[in-house]
N, C-alpha and C positions, 0 to 999 in steps of 0.2 A: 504494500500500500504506500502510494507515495507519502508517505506521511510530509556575510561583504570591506633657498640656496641662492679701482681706478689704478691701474699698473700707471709706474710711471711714464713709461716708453713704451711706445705703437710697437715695439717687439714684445712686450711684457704682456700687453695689451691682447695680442695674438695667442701669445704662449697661455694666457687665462681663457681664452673663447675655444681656443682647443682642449684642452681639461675640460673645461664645462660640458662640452661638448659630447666627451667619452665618457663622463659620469653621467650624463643625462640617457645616452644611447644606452647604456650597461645597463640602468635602473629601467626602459620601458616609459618613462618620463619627458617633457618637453617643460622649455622655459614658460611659463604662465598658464600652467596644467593642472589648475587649478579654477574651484568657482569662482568669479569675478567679485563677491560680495559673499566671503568665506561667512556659513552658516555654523552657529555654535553648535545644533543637533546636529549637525554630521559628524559630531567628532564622539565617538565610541570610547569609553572606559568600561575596560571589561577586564576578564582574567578565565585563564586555562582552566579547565578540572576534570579530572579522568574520572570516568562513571564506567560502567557496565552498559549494556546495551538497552539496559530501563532508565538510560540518564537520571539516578539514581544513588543506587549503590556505588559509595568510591570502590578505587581500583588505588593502587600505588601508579605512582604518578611518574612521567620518564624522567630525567634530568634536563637542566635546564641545558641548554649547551647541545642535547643531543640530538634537536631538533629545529624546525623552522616554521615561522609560521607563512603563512603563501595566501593571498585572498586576490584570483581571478572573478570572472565574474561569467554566469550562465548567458548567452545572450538570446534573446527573444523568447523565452521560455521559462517555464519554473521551475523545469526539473530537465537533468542531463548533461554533459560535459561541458566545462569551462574551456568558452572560447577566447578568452583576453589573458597576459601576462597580469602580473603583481602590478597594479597602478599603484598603490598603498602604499608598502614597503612595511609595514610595520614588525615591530620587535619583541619579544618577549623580556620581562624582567627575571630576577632572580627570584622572586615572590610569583610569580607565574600570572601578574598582571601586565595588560598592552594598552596602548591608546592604538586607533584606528580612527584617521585624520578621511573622511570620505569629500573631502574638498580637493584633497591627492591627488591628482590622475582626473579629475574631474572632464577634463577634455579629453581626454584619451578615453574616458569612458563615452560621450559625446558621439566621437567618432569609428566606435566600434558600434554602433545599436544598431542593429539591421531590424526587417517585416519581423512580427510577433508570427511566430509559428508552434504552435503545443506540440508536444509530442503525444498528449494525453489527448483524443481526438475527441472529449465530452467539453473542454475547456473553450472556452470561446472568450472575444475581447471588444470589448465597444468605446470609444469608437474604434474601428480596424486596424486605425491608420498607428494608433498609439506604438508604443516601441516600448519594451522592459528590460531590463537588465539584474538578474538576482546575483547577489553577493553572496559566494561559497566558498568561505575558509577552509584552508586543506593547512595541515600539520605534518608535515614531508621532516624525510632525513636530512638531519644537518649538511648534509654535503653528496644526497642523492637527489630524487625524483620522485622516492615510495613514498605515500606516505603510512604515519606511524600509527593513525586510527582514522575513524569517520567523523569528522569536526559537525559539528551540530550546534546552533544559538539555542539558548535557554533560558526562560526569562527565572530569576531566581525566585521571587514570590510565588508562581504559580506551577513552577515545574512543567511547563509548558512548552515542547519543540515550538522552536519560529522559526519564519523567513522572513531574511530582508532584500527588499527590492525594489530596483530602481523603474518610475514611472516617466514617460517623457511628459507628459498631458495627463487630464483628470480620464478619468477612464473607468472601467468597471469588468471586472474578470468573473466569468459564472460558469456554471457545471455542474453534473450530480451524476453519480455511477454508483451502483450496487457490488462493494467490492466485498466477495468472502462473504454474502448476505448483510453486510453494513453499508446504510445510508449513506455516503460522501457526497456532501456539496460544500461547492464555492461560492460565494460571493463577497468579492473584494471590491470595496469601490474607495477610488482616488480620490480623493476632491482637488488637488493639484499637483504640478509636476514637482518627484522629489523619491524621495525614499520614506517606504510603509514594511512596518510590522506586519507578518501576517501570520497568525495562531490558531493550530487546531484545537480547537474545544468540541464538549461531548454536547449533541443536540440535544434540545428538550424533544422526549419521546424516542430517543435515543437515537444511534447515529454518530457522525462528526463533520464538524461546519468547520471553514477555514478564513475565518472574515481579517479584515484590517482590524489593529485593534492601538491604542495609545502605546508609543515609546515607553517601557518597561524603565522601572525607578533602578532595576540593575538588574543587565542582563548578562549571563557566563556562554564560555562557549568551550561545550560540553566534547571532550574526544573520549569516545567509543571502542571497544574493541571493532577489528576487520571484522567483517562477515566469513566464516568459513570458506 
């Protein structure tokens, strides 16, 4: 079930636009890649926390040092492989807290959004034209590609899987499919372009809804054991 930087000499001058230049390329990053009127809610305080696969139960937790953290982004869909590099960059502490700056890459997310196409063919988008972008943190080896578990947002008060994702326009996401005999619907609505929470809860009469719901007072972002 399906359950985010004045030389004195025009040498000097050269020698810093070139450095900038190979740090900018290396990171995925471009000079003013960022929202033009940096928003305080897009800047995320969170922190790690290894659970079991009921985001729940701790687990022992990896070492700080022997991982990374990596946040691509899904593009025009809500579920499925990350098509963009680490716009972000963001770090982990020794205490297993991060900031995640979403004003970052801001353009570079921009100009990655391609047509909204589900891959869940119950899911539908209004208006059509809209474009999405979800944010999916992956937790990879410090110096591979694997990563170390399945990163999951959690909002901490309610123990609640989220997703976060990017809207271009106000929009409204809908759907409902009988999965395994349980009710799943959608309905998400936008009211502007930005980034939205969006949390399964249990229906009344049972079931599960996945609506937008208010920025979480503090949310963790839960890594999983792999799936078998």
């Amino acid at each position: 079930m399906p359950h985010s930087m004045a030389f004195r000499s025009s040498h000097s001058g050269a020698a810093l636009l070139t450095y900038c230049c190979v740090v900018l390329a290396s990171s995925g990053c471009h000079p003013g890649d960022r929202a033009s009127a940096p928003r305080a809610d897009w800047v995320i305080h969170s922190r790690l926390v290894f659970t079991g696969a009921d985001l729940r139960a701790p687990r022992p937790a990896a070492p700080v040092g022997s991982f990374r953290l990596s946040s691509p982004y899904v593009i025009g869909d809500l579920y499925g492989v990350p098509g963009t590099g680490d716009f972000i960059q963001a770090s982990v502490a020794s205490d297993y807290s991060f900031v995640m700056d979403l004003n970052h890459g801001y353009a570079s997310l921009l100009r990655s959004l391609e047509p909204t196409e589900f891959s869940l063919s119950y899911l539908h988008i209004v208006p059509k034209e809209a474009r999405i972008a979800r944010l999916a943190p992956a937790v990879l080896q410090a110096d591979g590609i694997d990563p170390i578990g399945t990163a999951q947002w959690l909002d901490r008060a309610s123990a609640r899987p989220l997703l976060l994702v990017y809207v271009d326009r106000p929009a409204r996401i809908t759907g409902q499919v009988l999965a395994r005999g349980v009710p799943v619907r959608y309905d998400v609505r936008v009211e502007a372009p930005g980034y939205v929470w969006i949390a399964m809860r249990s229906a009344p009469g049972g079931g599960l809804d996945y609506e937008a719901v208010a920025p979480p007072r503090e949310v963790l972002l839960a890594v999983t054991p792999l799936p078998p």
